[in-house]
N, C-alpha and C positions, 0 to 999 in steps of 0.2 A: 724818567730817572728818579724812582725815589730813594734809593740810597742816596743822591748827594744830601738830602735834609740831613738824613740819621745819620750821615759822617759828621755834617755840619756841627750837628747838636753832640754827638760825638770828641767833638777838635773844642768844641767852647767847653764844655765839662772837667777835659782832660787839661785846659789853660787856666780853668779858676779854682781848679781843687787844691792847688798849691798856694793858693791865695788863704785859706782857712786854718789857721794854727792849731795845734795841738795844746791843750792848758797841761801846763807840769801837777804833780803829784804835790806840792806846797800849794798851788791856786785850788785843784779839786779837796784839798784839808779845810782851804780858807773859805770855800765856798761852800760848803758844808756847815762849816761854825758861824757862816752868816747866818744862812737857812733856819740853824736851830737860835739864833741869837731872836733871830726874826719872828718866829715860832713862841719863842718864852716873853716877849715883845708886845705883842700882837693878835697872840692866839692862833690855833692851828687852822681854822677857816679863813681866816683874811691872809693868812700866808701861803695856805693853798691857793687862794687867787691871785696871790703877788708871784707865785713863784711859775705859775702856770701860765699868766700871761705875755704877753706878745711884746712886753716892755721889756729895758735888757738890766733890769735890776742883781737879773738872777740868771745874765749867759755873759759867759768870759770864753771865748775862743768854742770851743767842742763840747762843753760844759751845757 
């Protein structure tokens, strides 16, 4: 039976995708004017690596 997996993973996907919010249009403005606040800050290579890493400095919901 391999379809029970690929429903399985199927049934868990379709239960946690509702768990993930969507960031509004004022958080993607605000996160933006971090980014560049961060940037005139820091300089464009150290906030290329702040903004690219795995940290959540720089993820707000879908962001």
């Amino acid at each position: 039976m391999k379809l029970l997996p690929a429903s399985a993973a199927a049934l868990a996907l379709a239960v946690a995708l509702p768990v993930f919010a969507n960031a509004t249009k004022d958080e993607a403005v605000a996160m933006v004017k971090k980014g560049v606040a961060f940037i005139g800050a820091n300089g464009s290579d150290k906030a290329y690596a702040a903004i690219t890493a795995k940290d959540k400095e720089f993820v707000k919901d879908d962001l």
